[in-house]
C-alpha positions in Angstrom: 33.6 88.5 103.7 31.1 90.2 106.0 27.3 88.3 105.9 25.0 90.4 104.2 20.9 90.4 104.7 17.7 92.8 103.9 16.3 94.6 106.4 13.0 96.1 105.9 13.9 95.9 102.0 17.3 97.1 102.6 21.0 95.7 102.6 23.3 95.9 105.5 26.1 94.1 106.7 26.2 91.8 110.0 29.7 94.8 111.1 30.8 96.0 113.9 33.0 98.9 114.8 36.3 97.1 115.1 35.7 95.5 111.4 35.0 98.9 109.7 38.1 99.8 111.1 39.8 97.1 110.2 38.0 96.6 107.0 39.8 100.7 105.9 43.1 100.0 107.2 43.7 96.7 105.3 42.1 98.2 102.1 44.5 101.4 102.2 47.3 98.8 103.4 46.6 97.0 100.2 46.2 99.9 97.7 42.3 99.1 97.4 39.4 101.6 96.4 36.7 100.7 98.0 32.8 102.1 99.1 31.4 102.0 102.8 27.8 103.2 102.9 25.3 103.6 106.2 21.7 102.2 106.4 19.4 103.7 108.3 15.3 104.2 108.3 16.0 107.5 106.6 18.1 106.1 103.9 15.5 102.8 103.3 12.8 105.1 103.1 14.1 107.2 100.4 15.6 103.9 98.5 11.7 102.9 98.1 11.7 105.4 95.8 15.2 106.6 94.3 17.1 104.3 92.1 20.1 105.9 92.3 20.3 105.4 95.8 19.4 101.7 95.3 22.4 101.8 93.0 24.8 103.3 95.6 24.3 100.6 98.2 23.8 97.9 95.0 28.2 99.0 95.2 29.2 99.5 98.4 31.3 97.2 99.6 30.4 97.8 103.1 26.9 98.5 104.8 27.0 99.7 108.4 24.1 99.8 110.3 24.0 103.3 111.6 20.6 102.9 113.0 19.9 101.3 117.1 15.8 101.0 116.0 17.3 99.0 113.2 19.8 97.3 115.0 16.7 95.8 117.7 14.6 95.2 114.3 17.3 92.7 113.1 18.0 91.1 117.0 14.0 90.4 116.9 14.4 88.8 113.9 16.6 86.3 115.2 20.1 87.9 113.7 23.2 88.0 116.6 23.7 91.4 116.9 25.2 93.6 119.5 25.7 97.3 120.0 28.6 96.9 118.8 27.0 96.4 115.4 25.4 100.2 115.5 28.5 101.6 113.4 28.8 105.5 112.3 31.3 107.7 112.1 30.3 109.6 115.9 30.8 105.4 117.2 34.5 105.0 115.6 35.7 108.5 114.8 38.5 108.3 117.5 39.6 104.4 116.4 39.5 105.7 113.4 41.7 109.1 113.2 44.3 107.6 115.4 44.5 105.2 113.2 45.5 108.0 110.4 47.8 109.4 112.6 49.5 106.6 113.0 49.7 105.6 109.6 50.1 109.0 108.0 47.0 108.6 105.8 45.9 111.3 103.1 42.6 112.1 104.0 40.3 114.8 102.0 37.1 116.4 103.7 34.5 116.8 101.1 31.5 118.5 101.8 29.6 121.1 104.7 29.8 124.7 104.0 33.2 126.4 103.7 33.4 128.1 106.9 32.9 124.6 108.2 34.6 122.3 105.9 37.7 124.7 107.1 37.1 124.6 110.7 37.0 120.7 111.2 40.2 120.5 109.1 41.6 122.4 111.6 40.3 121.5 114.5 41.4 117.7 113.2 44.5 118.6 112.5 45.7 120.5 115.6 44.3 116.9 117.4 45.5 114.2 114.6 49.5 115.9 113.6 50.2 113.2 111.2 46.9 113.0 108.9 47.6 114.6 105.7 44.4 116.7 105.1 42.8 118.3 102.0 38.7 119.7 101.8 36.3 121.1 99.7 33.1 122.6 100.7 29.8 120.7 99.3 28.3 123.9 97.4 28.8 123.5 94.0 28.0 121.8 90.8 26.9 118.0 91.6 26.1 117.1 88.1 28.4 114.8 86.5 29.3 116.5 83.3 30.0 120.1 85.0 33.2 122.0 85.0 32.6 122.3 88.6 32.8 118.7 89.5 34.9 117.9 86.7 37.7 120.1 88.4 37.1 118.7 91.6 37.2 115.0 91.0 40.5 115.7 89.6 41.5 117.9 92.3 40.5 114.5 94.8 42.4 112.4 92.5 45.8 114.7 92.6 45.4 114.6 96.1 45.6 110.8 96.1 43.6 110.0 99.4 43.7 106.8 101.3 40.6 108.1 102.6 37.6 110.5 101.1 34.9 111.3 103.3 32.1 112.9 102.0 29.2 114.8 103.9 26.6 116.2 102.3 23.7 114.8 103.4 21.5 111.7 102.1 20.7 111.5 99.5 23.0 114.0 97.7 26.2 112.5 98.9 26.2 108.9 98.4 24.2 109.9 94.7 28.0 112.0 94.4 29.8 108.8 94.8 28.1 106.3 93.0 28.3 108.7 90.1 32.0 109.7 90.3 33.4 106.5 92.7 35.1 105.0 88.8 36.9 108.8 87.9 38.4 109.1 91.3 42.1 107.2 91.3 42.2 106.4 95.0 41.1 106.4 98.3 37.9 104.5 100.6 35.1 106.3 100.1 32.5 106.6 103.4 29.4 108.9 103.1 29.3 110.9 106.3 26.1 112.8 107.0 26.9 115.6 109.1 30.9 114.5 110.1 32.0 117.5 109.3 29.6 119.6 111.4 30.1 117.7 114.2 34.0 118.3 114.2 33.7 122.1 114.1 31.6 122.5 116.8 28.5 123.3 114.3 26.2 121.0 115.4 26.1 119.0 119.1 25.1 115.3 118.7 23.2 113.5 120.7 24.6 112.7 124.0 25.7 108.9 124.0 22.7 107.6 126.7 19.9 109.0 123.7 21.6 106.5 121.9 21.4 103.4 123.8 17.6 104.0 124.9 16.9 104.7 121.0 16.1 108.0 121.5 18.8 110.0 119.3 15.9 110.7 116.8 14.1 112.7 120.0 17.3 114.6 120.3 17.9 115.7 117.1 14.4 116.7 116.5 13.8 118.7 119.6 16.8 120.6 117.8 15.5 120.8 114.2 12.0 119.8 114.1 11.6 121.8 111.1 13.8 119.5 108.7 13.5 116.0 110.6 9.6 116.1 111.9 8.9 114.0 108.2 12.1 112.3 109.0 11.2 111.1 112.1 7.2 111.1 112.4 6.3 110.5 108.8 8.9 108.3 106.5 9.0 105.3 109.2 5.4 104.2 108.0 6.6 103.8 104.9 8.7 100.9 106.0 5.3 99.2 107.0 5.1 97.0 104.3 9.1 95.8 104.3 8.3 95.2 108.0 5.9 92.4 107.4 7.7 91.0 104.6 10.5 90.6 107.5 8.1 89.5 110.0 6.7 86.5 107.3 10.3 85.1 106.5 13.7 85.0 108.1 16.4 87.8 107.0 17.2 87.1 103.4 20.7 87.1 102.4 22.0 89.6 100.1 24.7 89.2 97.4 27.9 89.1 99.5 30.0 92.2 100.6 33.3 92.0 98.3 36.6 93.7 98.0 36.6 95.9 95.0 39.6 97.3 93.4 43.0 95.8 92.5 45.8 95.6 94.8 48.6 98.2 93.9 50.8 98.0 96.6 52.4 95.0 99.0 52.2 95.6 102.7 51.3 93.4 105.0 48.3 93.6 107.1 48.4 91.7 109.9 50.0 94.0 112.2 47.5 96.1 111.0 44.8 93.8 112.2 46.8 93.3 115.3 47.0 96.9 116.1 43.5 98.0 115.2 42.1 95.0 117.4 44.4 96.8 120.7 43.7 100.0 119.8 40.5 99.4 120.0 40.3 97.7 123.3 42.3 100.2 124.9 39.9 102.8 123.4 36.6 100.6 125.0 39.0 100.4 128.7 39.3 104.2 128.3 35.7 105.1 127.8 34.7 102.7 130.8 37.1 104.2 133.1 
C-alpha cells in the first residue's frame, strides 16, 4: 500500500523510484495486471476538464509524480518528500530495463510513429539481449469498437507482455488504456509520454541539472514553443483555484493505491525486492562516481 493524497485536485502517490520498480517486478512476479499512471501540471490541467482522464487515474494502481514544481508544491504543504519521489520513465529507465533483462520479461512498445517505434526497439534490444520485444506504432484507429484497435488489442494479448508501455501522448494514451486495460490478458500497463522518442534518438531530453533547478519546462520549450507555450505559460493558472484549496487544508487523502488483478502464477518475491533494492544502489553509486 503506497499513501495516496490530492494535489492541486489531483491524485498521486507518496513513490519513489525504487518502489515503482519494485512495485512492476513483484506484480509480473505474481502474474498481476496492473496500471501505473504519471501526474503532472499538464495532466491536472486537462483532468479539470476531461472525465475520461479523471477515470484513468480513478484506476491506476499507481500515481508517480513526474513533475519537480509538483514535487516542491507537496514538500510546502508539509508532505516528506524527496527527489527521489520525482518518478518517470527518463528517472528509472535503466533500473528498469536491467531489470527485464535479467528477468527475461516480454515487453511490447506501443506507440510513436513507425520509423520510431522501430528504432527504439532496436536500439533497446541491441543494449537489453534478454527483453523479449514486440511494438506497434500509435497511428491508427483509437476508438474502441474499430477493427483497427480491435486487431491490436488482440495482437498485445497474443503477445502476452509482462510489460505494455504505451506513448502516445496525454491525453490520448492513458484515454487508450482505461478503455482497453479489461480486453488485454496481461501485462503492467505505464503511460509513457514521449519514451519511445527518447530511445531512438528523436527527441534529446532535458539535461538532468534543468531538472533539479525546475527548469525542464524551459528546456523543452525553447525546443518546441509552438506545441508547449499553452503548456507551459497558459494551463498552470488553471490550477489557481486547486492551489488555494491546498493552501486552506492539509493534503487530503485519496482512496488507497491497491493491487488489482488476481494472482496466476507462484513465485516468490523477495529476492525480487532484494535485488531491485541493490540494483538500485549500485545504479545511484554509479551515477555519483
Amino acid at each position: 500500500m503506497f499513501r495516496r493524497v490530492n494535489l492541486l485536485g489531483g491524485p498521486v502517490d507518496l513513490v519513489s523510484q525504487r518502489e515503482v520498480i519494485r512495485f512492476i517486478a513483484e506484480a509480473v512476479a505474481g502474474g498481476r495486471k496492473a496500471i501505473i499512471g504519471n501526474q503532472n501540471l499538464h495532466s491536472l490541467e486537462i483532468s479539470r476538464r476531461n472525465a475520461d482522464l479523471r477515470a484513468f487515474f480513478a484506476a491506476a494502481d499507481l500515481i508517480e509524480i513526474d513533475s519537480m514544481p509538483l514535487l516542491h508544491w507537496g514538500r510546502l504543504l508539509g508532505l516528506r518528500l524527496s527527489r527521489s519521489h520525482r518518478s518517470t520513465y527518463l528517472d528509472w529507465r535503466d533500473q528498469f530495463w536491467g531489470e527485464a533483462a535479467r528477468l527475461g520479461w516480454r515487453v511490447f512498445l506501443l506507440g510513436a510513429t513507425e520509423g520510431v517505434n522501430s528504432e527504439a526497439i532496436s536500439r533497446l534490444a541491441s543494449r537489453w539481449p534478454g527483453v523479449v520485444f514486440a511494438g506497434h506504432h500509435g497511428y491508427f484507429d483509437h476508438a474502441r469498437g474499430s477493427s483497427d484497435n480491435q486487431a491490436l488489442v488482440e495482437r498485445i494479448s497474443a503477445f502476452r507482455p509482462d510489460v505494455l508501455l504505451v506513448g502516445m501522448g496525454m491525453p490520448l494514451q492513458e484515454i487508450w488504456i482505461e478503455q482497453n486495460y479489461a480486453a488485454l490478458d496481461s501485462g503492467v500497463v505505464l503511460s509513457v509520454g514521449a519514451a519511445f522518442d527518447y530511445e531512438a534518438g528523436a527527441q534529446k531530453p532535458a539535461p538532468q541539472i534543468y531538472g533539479e533547478l525546475c527548469l525542464e519546462w524551459l528546456f523543452r520549450l525553447a525546443h518546441d514553443p509552438r506545441r508547449l507555450f499553452r503548456r507551459y505559460l497558459v494551463e498552470p493558472w488553471a490550477l489557481l483555484a486547486p492551489a488555494l484549496t491546498d493552501l486552506t487544508r492539509r493534503p487530503v487523502a485519496a482512496r488507497s493505491s491497491i493491487v488489482r488483478g488476481s494472482k496466476t502464477k507462484d513465485r516468490p518475491t523477495r529476492d525480487i525486492r532484494a535485488h531491485v533494492d541493490k540494483t538500485l544502489a549500485t545504479d545511484k553509486l554509479r551515477r555519483a562516481a
